[in-house]
C-alpha positions in Angstrom: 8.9 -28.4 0.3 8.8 -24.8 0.6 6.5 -23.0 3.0 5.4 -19.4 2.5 3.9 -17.6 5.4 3.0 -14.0 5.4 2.5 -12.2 9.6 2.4 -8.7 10.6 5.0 -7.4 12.6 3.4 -8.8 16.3 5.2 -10.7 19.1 3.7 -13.5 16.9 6.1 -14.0 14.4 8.9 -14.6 17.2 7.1 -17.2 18.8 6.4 -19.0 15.4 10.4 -18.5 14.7 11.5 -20.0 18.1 8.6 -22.9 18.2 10.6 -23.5 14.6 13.5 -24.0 15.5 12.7 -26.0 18.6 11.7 -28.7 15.7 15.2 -28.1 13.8 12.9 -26.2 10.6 15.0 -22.8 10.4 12.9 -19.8 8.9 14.7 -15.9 8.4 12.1 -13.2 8.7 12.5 -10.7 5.7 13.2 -7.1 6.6 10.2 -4.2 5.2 11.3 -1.5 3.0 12.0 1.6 4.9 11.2 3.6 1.3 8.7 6.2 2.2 5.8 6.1 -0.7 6.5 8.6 -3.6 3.7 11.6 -3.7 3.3 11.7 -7.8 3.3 8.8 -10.3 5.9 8.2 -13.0 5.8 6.3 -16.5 7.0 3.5 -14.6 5.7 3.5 -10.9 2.0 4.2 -9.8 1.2 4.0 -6.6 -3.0 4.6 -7.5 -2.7 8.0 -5.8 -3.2 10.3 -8.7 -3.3 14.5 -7.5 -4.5 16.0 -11.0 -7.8 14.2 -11.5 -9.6 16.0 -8.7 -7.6 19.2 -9.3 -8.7 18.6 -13.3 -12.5 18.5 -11.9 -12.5 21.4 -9.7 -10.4 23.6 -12.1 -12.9 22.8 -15.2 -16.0 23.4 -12.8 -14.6 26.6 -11.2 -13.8 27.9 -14.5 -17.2 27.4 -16.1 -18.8 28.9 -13.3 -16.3 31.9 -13.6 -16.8 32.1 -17.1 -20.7 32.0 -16.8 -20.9 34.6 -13.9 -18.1 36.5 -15.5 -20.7 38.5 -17.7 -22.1 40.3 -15.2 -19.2 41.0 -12.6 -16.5 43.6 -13.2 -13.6 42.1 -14.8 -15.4 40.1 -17.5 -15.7 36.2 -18.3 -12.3 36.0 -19.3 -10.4 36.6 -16.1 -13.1 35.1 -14.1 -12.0 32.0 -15.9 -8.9 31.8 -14.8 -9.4 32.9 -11.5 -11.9 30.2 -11.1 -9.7 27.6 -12.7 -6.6 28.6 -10.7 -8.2 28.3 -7.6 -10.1 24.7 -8.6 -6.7 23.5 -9.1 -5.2 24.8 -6.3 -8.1 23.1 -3.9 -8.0 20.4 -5.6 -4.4 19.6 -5.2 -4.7 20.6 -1.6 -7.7 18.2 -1.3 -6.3 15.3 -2.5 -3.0 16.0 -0.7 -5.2 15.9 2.0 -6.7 12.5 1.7 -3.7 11.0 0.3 -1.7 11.9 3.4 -4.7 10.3 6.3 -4.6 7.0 3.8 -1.2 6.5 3.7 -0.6 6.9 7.4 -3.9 3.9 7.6 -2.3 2.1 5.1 1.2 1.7 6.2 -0.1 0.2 9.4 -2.1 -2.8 7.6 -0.5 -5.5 5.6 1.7 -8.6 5.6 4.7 -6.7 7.1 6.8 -9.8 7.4 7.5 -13.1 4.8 8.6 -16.2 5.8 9.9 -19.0 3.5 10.7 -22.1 5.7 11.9 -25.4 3.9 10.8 -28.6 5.4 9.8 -31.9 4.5 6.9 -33.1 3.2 6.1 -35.4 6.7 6.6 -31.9 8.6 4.0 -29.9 6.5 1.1 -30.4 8.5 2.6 -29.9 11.3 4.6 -26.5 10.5 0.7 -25.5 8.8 -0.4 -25.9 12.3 2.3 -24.1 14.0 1.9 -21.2 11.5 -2.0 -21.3 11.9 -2.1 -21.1 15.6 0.9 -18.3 15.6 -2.1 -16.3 13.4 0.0 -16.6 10.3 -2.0 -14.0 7.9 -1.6 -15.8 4.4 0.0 -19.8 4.2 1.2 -21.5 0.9 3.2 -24.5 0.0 5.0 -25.0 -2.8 7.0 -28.6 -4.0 10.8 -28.1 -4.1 12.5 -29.1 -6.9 15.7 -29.8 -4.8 16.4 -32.4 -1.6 16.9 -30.7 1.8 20.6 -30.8 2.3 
């Protein structure tokens, strides 16, 4: 059988390792990514951070609102425009940069930061459950191997 244990990276997780291998079942912690998270999306990664959609709004607002008030200022609806839709993008972008960077600083410090995958046999799976459950283990799965322990 093959146990799957998620923890966060807490004095935890060692004592679950060691209390492990005091009963001969051998678990390797998995290393986290050090990859810092990418600040636009691409065809083929998205990260659900998206800049232009707020930067979209503001720009399409800001430029109305030019346009409208444009007919009675000095430069005309025209250039008011623009003005008003360069600087709703430009707010917006700065906005959401904003936000983006205080969520990712909260969000890199929740999670599973560390997997492990322990195989043991069936007889020792309520016992391991229990070890993992009292060490605060975060998420706990089973899963039949298809193979004998060696």
């Amino acid at each position: 059988m093959i146990v799957i244990a998620t923890f966060e990276s807490h004095l935890f997780v060692e004592l679950a390792i060691s209390a492990l291998q005091e009963k001969e079942i051998f678990a390797v912690p998995l290393n986290r990514s050090a990859e810092p998270p990418r600040l636009l999306d691409t065809l083929h990664h998205a990260n659900g951070f998206s800049f232009l959609d707020l930067a979209a709004i503001l720009g399409t607002c800001l430029m109305l609102l030019g346009a409208i008030y444009g007919y009675v200022l000095a430069w005309g609806p025209i250039i008011w425009g623009i003005i008003g839709a360069v600087s709703g993008i430009g707010i917006g972008i700065l906005l959401k940069w904003w936000v983006n960077r205080k969520s990712t600083h909260r969000q890199s410090r929740t999670g599973a930061d560390i997997v492990l995958l322990i195989r043991c046999d069936e007889q020792q799976w309520p016992a391991v459950e229990q070890l993992l459950r009292g060490h605060h283990a975060l998420g706990l799965a089973g899963v039949h191997d298809k193979q004998p322990n060696r």
